[in-house]
mmCIF file of the N, C-alpha and C atoms, coordinates in Angstrom:
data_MODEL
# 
_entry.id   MODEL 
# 
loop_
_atom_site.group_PDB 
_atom_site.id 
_atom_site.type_symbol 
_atom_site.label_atom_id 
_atom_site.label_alt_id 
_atom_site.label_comp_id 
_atom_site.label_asym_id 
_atom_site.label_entity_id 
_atom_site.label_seq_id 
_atom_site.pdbx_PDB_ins_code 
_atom_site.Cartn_x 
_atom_site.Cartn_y 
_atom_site.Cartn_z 
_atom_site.occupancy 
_atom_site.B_iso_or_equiv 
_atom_site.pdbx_formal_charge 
_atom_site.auth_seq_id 
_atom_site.auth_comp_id 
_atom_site.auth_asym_id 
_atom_site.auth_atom_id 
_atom_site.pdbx_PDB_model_num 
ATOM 1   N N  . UNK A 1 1  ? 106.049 80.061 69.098 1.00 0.00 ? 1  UNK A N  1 
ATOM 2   C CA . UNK A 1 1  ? 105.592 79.221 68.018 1.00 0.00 ? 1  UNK A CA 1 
ATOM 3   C C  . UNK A 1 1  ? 106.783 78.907 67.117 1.00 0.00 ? 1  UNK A C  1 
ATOM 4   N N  . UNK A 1 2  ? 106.577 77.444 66.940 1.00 0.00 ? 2  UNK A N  1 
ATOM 5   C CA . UNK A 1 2  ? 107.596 77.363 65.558 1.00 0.00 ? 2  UNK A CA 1 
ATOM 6   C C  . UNK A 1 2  ? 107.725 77.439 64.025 1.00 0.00 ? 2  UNK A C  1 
ATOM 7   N N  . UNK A 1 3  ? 108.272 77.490 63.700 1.00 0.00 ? 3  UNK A N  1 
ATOM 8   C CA . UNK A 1 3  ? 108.101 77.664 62.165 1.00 0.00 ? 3  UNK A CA 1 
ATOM 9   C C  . UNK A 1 3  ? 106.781 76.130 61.938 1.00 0.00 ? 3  UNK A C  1 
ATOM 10  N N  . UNK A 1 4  ? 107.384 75.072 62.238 1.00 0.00 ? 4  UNK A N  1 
ATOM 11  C CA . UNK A 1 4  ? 106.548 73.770 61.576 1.00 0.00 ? 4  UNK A CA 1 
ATOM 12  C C  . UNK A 1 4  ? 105.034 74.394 62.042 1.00 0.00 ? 4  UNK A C  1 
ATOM 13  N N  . UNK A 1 5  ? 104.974 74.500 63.515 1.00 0.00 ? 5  UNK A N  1 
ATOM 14  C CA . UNK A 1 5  ? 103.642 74.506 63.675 1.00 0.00 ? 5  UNK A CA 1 
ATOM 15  C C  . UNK A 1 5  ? 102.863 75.962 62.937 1.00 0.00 ? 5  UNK A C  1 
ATOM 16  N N  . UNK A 1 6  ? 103.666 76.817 62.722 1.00 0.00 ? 6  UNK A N  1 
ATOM 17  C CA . UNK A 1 6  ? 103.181 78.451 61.701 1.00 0.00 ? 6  UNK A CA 1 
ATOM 18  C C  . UNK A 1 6  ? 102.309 77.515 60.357 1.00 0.00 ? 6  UNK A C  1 
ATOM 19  N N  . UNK A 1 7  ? 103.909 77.018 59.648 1.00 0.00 ? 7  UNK A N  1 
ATOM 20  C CA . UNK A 1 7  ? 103.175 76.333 58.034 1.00 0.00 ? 7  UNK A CA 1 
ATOM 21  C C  . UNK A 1 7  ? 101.642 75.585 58.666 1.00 0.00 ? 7  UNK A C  1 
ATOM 22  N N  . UNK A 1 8  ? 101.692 74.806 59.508 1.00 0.00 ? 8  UNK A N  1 
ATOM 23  C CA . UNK A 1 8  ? 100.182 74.157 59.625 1.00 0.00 ? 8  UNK A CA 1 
ATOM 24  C C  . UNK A 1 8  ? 99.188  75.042 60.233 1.00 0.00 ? 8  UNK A C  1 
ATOM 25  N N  . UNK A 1 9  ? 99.880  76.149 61.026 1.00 0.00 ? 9  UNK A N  1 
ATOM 26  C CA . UNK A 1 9  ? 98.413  77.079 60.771 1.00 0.00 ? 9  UNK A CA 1 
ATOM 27  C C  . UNK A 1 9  ? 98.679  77.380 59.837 1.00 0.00 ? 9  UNK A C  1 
ATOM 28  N N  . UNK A 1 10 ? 99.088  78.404 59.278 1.00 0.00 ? 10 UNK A N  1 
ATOM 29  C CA . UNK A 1 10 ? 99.105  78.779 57.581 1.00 0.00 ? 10 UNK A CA 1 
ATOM 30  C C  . UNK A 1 10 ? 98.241  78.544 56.930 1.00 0.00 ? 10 UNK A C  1 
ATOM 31  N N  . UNK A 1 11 ? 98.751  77.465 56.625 1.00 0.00 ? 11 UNK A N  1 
ATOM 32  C CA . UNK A 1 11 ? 97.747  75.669 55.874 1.00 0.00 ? 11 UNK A CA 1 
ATOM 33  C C  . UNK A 1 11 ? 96.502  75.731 56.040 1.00 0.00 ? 11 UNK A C  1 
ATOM 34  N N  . UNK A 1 12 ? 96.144  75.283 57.641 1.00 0.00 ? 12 UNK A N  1 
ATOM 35  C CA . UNK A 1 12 ? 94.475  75.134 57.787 1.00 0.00 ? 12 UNK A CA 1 
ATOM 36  C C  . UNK A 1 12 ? 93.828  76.600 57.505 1.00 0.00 ? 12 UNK A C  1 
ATOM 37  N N  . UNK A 1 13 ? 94.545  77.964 57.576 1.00 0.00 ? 13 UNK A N  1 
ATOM 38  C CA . UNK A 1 13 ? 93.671  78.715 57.522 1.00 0.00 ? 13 UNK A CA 1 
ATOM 39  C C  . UNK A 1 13 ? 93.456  79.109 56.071 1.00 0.00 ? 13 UNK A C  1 
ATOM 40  N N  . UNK A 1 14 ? 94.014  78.656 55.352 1.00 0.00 ? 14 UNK A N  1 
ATOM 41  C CA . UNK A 1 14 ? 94.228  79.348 53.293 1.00 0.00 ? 14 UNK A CA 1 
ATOM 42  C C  . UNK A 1 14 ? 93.311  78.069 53.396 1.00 0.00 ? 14 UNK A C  1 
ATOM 43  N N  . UNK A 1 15 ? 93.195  77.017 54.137 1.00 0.00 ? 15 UNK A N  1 
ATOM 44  C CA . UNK A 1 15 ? 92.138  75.755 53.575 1.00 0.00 ? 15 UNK A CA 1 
ATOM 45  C C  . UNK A 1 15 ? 90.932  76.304 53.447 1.00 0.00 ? 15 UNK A C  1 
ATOM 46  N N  . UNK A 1 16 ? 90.800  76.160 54.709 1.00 0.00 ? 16 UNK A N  1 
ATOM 47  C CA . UNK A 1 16 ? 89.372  77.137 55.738 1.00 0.00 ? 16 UNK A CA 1 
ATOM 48  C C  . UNK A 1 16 ? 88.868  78.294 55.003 1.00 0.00 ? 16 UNK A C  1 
ATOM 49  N N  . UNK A 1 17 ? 89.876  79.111 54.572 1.00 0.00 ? 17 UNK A N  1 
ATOM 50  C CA . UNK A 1 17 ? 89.669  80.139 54.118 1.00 0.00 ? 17 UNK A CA 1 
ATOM 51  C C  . UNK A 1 17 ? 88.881  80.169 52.488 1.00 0.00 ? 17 UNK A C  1 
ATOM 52  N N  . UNK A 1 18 ? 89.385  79.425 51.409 1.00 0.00 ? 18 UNK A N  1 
ATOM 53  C CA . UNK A 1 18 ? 89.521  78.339 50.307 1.00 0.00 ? 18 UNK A CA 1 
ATOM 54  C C  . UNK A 1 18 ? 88.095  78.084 50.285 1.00 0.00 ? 18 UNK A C  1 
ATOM 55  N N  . UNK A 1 19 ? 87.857  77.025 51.098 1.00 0.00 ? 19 UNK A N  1 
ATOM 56  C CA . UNK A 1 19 ? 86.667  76.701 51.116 1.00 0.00 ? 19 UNK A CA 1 
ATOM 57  C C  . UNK A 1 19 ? 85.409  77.655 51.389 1.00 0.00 ? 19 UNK A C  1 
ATOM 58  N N  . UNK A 1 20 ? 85.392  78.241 52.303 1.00 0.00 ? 20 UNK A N  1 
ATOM 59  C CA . UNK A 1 20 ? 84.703  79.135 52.205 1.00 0.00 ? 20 UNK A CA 1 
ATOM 60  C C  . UNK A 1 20 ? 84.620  80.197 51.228 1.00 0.00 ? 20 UNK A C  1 
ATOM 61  N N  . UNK A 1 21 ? 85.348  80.498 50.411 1.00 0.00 ? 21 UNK A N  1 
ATOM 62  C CA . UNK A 1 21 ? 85.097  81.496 49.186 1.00 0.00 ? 21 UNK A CA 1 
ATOM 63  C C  . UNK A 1 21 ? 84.249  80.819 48.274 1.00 0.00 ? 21 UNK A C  1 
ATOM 64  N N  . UNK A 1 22 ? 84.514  79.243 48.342 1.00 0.00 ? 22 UNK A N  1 
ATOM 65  C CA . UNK A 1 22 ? 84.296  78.641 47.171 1.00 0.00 ? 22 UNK A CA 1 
ATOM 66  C C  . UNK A 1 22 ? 83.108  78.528 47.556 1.00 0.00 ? 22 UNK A C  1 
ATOM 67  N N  . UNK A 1 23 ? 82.294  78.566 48.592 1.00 0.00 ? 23 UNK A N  1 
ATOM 68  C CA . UNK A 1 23 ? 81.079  77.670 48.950 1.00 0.00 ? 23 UNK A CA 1 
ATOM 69  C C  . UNK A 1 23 ? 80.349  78.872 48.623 1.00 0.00 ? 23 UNK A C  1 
ATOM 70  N N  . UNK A 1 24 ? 80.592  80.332 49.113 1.00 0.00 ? 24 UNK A N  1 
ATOM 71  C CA . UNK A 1 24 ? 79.742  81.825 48.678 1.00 0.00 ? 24 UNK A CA 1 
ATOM 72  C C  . UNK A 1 24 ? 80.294  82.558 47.597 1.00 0.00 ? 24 UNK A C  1 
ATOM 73  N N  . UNK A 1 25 ? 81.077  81.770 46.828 1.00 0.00 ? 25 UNK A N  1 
ATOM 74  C CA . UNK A 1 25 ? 81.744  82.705 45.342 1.00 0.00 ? 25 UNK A CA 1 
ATOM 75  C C  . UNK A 1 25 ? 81.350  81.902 44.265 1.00 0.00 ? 25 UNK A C  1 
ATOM 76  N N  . UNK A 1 26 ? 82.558  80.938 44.413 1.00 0.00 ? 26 UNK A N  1 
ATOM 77  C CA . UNK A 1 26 ? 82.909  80.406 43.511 1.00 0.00 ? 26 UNK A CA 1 
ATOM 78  C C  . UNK A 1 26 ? 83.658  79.039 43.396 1.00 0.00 ? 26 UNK A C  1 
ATOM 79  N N  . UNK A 1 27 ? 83.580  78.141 42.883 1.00 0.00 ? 27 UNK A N  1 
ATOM 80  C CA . UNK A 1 27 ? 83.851  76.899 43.133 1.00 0.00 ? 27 UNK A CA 1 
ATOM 81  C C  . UNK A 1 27 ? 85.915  76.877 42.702 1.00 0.00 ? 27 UNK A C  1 
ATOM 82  N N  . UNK A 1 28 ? 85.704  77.677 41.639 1.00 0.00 ? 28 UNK A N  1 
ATOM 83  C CA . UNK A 1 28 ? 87.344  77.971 41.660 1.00 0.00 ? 28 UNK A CA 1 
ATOM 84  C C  . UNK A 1 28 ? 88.430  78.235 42.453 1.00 0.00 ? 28 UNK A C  1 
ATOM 85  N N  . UNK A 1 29 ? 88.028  78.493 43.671 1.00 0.00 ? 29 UNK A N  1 
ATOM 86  C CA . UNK A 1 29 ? 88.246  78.853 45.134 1.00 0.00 ? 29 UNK A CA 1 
ATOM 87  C C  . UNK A 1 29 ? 88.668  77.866 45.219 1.00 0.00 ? 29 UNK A C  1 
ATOM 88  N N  . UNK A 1 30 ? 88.539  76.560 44.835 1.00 0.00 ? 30 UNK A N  1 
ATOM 89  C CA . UNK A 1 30 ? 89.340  75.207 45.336 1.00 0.00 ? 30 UNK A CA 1 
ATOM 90  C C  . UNK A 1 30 ? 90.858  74.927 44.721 1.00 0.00 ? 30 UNK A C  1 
ATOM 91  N N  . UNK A 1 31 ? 90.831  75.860 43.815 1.00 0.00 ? 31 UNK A N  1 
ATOM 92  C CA . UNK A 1 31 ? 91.971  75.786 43.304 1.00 0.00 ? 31 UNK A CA 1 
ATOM 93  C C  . UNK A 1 31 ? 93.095  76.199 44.384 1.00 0.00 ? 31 UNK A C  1 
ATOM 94  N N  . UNK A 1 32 ? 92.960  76.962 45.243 1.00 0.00 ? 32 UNK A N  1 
ATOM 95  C CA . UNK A 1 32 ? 93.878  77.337 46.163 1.00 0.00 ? 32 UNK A CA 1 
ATOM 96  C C  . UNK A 1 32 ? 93.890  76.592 46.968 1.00 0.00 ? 32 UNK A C  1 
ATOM 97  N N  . UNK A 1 33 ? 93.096  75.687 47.458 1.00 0.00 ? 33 UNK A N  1 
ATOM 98  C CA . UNK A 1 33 ? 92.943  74.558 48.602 1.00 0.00 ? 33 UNK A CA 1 
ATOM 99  C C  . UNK A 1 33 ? 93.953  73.504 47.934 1.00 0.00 ? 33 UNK A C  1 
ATOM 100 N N  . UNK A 1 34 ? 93.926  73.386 46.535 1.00 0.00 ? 34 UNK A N  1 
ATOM 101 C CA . UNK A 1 34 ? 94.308  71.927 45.887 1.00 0.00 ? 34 UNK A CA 1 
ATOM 102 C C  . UNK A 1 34 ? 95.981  72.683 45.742 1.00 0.00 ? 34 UNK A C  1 
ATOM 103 N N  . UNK A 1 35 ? 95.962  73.535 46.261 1.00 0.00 ? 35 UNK A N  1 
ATOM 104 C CA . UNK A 1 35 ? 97.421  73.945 45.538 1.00 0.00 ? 35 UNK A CA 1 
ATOM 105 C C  . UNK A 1 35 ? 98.102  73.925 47.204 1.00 0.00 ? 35 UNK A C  1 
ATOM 106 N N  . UNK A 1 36 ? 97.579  74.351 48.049 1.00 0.00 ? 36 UNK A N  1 
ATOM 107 C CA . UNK A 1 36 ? 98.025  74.275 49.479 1.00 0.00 ? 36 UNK A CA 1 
ATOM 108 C C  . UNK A 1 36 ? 98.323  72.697 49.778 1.00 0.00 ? 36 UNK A C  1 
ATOM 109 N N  . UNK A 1 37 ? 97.519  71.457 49.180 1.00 0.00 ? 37 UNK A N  1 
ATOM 110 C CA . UNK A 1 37 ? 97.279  70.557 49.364 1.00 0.00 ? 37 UNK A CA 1 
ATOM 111 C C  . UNK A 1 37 ? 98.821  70.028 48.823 1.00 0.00 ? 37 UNK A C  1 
ATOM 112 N N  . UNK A 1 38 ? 99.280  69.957 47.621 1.00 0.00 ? 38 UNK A N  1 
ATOM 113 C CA . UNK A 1 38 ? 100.141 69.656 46.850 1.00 0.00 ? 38 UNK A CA 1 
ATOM 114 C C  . UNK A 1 38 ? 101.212 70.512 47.521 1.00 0.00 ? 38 UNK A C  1 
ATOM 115 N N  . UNK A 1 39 ? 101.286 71.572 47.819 1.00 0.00 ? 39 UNK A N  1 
ATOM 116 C CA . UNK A 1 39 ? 102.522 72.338 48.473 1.00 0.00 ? 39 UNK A CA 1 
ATOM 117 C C  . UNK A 1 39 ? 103.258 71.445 50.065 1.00 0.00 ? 39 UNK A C  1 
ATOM 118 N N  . UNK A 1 40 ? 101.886 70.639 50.691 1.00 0.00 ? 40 UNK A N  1 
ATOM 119 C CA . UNK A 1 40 ? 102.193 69.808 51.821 1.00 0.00 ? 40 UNK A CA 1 
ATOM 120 C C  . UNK A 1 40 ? 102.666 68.855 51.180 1.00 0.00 ? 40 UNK A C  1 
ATOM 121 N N  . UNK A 1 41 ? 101.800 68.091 50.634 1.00 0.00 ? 41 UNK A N  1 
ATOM 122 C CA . UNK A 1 41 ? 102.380 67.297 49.962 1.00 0.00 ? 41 UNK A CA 1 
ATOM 123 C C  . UNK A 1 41 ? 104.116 66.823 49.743 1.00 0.00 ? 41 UNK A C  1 
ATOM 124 N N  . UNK A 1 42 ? 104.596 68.132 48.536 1.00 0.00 ? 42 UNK A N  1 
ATOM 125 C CA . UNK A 1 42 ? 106.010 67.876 48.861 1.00 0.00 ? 42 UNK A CA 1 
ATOM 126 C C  . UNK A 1 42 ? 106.855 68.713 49.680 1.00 0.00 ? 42 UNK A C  1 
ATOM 127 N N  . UNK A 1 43 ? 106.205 68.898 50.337 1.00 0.00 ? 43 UNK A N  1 
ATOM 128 C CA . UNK A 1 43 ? 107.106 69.377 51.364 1.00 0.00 ? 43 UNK A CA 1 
ATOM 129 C C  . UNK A 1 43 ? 107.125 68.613 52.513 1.00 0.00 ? 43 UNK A C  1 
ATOM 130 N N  . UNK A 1 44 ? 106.833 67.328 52.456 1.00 0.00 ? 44 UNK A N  1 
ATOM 131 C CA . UNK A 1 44 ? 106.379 66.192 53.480 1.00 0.00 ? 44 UNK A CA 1 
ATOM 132 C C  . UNK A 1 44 ? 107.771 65.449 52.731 1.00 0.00 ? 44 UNK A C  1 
ATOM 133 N N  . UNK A 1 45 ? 108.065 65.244 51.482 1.00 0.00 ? 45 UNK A N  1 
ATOM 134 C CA . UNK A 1 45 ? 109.475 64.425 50.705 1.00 0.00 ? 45 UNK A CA 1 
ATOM 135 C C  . UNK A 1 45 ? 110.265 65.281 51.119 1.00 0.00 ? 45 UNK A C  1 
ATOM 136 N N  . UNK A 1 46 ? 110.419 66.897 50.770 1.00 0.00 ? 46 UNK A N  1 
ATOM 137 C CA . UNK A 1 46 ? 111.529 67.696 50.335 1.00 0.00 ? 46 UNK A CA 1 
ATOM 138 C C  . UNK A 1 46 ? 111.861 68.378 51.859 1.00 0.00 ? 46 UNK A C  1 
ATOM 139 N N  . UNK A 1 47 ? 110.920 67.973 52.633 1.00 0.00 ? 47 UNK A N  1 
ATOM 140 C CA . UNK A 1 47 ? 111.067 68.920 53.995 1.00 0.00 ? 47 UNK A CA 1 
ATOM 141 C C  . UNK A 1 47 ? 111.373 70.426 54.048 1.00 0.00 ? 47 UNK A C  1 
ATOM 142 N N  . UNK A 1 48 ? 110.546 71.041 52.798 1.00 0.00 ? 48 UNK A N  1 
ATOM 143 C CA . UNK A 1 48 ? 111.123 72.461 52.384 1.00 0.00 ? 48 UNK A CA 1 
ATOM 144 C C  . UNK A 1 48 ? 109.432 73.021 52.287 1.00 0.00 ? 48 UNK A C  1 
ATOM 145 N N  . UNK A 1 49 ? 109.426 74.184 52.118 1.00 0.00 ? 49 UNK A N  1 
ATOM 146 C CA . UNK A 1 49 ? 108.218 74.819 51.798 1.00 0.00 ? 49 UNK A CA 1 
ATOM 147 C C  . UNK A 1 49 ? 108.551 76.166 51.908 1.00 0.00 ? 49 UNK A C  1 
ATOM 148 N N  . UNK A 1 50 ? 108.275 76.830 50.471 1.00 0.00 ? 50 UNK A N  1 
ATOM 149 C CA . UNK A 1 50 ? 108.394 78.711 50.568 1.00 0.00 ? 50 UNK A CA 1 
ATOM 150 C C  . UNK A 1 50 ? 107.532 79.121 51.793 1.00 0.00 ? 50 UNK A C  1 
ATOM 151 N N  . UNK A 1 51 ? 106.949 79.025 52.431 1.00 0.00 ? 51 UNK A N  1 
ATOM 152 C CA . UNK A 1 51 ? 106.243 79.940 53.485 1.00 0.00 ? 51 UNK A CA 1 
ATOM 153 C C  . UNK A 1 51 ? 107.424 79.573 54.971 1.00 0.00 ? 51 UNK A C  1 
ATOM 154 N N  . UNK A 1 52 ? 108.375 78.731 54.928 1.00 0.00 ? 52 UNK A N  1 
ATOM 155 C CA . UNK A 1 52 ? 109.622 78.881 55.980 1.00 0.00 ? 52 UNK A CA 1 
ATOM 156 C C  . UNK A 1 52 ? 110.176 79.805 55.819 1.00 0.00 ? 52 UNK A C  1 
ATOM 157 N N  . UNK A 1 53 ? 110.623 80.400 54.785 1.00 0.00 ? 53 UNK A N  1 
ATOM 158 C CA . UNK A 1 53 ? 111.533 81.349 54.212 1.00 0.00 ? 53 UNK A CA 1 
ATOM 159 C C  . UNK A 1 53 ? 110.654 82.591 55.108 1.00 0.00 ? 53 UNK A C  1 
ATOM 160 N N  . UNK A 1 54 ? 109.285 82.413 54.816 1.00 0.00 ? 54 UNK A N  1 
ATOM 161 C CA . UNK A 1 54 ? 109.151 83.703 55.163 1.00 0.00 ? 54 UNK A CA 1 
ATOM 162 C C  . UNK A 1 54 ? 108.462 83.987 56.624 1.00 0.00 ? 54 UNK A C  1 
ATOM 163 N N  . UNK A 1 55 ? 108.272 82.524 57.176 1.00 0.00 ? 55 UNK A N  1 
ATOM 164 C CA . UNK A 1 55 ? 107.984 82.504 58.879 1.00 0.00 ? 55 UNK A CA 1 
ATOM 165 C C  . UNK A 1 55 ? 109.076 82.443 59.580 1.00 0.00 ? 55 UNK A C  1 
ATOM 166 N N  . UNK A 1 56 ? 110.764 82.292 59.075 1.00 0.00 ? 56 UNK A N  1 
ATOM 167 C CA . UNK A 1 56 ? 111.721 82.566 59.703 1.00 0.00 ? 56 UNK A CA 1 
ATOM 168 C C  . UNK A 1 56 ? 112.670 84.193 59.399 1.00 0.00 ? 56 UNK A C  1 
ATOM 169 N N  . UNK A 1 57 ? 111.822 84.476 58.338 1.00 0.00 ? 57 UNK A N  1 
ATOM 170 C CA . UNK A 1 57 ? 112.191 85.897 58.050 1.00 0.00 ? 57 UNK A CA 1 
ATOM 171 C C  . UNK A 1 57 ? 111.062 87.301 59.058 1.00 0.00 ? 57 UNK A C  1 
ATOM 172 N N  . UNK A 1 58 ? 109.625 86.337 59.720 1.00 0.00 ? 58 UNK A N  1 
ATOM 173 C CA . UNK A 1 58 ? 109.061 86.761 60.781 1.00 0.00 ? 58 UNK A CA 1 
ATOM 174 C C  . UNK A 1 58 ? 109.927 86.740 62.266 1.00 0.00 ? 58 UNK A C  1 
ATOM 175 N N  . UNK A 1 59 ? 111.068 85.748 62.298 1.00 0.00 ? 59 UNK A N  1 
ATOM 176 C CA . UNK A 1 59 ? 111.189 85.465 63.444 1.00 0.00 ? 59 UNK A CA 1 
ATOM 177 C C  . UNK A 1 59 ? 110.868 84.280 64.235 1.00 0.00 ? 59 UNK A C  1 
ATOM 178 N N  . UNK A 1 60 ? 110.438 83.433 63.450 1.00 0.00 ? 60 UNK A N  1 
ATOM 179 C CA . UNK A 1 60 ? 109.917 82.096 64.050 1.00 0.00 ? 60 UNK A CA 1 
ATOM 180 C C  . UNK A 1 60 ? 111.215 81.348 63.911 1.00 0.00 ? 60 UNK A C  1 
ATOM 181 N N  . UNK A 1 61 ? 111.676 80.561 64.698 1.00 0.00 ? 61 UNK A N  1 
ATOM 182 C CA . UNK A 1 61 ? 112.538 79.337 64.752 1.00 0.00 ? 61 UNK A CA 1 
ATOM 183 C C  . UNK A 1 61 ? 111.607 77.974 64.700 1.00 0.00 ? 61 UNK A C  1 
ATOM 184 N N  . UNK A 1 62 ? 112.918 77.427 64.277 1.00 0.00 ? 62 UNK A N  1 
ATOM 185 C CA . UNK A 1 62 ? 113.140 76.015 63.913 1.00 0.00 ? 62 UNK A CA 1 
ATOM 186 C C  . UNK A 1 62 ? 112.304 75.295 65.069 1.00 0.00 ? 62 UNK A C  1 
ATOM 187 N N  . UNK A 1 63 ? 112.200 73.575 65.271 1.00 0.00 ? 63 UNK A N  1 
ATOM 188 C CA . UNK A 1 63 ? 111.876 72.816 66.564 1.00 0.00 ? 63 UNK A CA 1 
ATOM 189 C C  . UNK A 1 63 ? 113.479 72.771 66.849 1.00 0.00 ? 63 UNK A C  1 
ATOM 190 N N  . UNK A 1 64 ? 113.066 72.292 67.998 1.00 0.00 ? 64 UNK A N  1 
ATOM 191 C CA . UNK A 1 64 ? 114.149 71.820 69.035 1.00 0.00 ? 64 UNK A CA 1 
ATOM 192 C C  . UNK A 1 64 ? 114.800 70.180 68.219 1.00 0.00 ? 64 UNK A C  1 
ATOM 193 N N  . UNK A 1 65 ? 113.658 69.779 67.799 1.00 0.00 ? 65 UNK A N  1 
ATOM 194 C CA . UNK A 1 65 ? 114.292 68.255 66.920 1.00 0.00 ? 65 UNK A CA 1 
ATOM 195 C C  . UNK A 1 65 ? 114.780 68.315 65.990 1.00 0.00 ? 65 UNK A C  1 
ATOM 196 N N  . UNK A 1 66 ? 114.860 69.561 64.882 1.00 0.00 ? 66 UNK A N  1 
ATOM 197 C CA . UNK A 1 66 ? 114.962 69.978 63.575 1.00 0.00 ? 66 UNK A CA 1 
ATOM 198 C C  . UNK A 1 66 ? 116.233 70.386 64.061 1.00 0.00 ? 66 UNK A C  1 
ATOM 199 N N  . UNK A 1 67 ? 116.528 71.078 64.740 1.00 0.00 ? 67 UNK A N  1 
ATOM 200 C CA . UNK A 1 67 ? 117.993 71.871 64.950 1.00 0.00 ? 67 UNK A CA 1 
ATOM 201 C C  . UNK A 1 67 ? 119.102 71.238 65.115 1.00 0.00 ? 67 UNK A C  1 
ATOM 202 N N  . UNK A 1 68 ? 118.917 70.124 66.132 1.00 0.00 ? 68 UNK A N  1 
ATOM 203 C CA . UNK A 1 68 ? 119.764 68.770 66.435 1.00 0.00 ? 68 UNK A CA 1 
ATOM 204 C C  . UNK A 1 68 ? 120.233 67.925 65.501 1.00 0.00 ? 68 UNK A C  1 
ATOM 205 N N  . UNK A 1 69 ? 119.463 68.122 64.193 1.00 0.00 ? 69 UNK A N  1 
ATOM 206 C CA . UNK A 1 69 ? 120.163 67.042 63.106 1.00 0.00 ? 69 UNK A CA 1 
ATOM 207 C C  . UNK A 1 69 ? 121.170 67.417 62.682 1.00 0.00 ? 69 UNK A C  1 
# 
């Protein structure tokens, strides 16, 4: 697995996850969805995101297209 495809699981599962608290807790629970949301967000401009730091500090590498630039 690569790092890119880690952040998008990551992602869908704090979504997934998010939502479901919110639907049997608490609606504040979306606050973490809206913050995952905005974290893609710029990291779609900045091509950066703190959870690389720490899926390449797991051991995950780069793509094969990312490395080449």
């Amino acid at each position: 697995m690569t790092v890119e495809r880690g952040i998008r699981l990551l992602a869908g599962v704090i979504v997934l996850l998010s939502v479901s608290l919110a639907h049997w807790f608490s609606p504040w629970w979306l606050v973490l969805t809206a913050f995952v949301g905005l974290n893609l967000l710029q990291s779609a401009f900045t091509n950066w995101c703190p959870a690389m730091m720490i899926l390449r500090s797991m051991g995950l590498k780069d793509s094969a297209i990312q490395s080449t630039r």
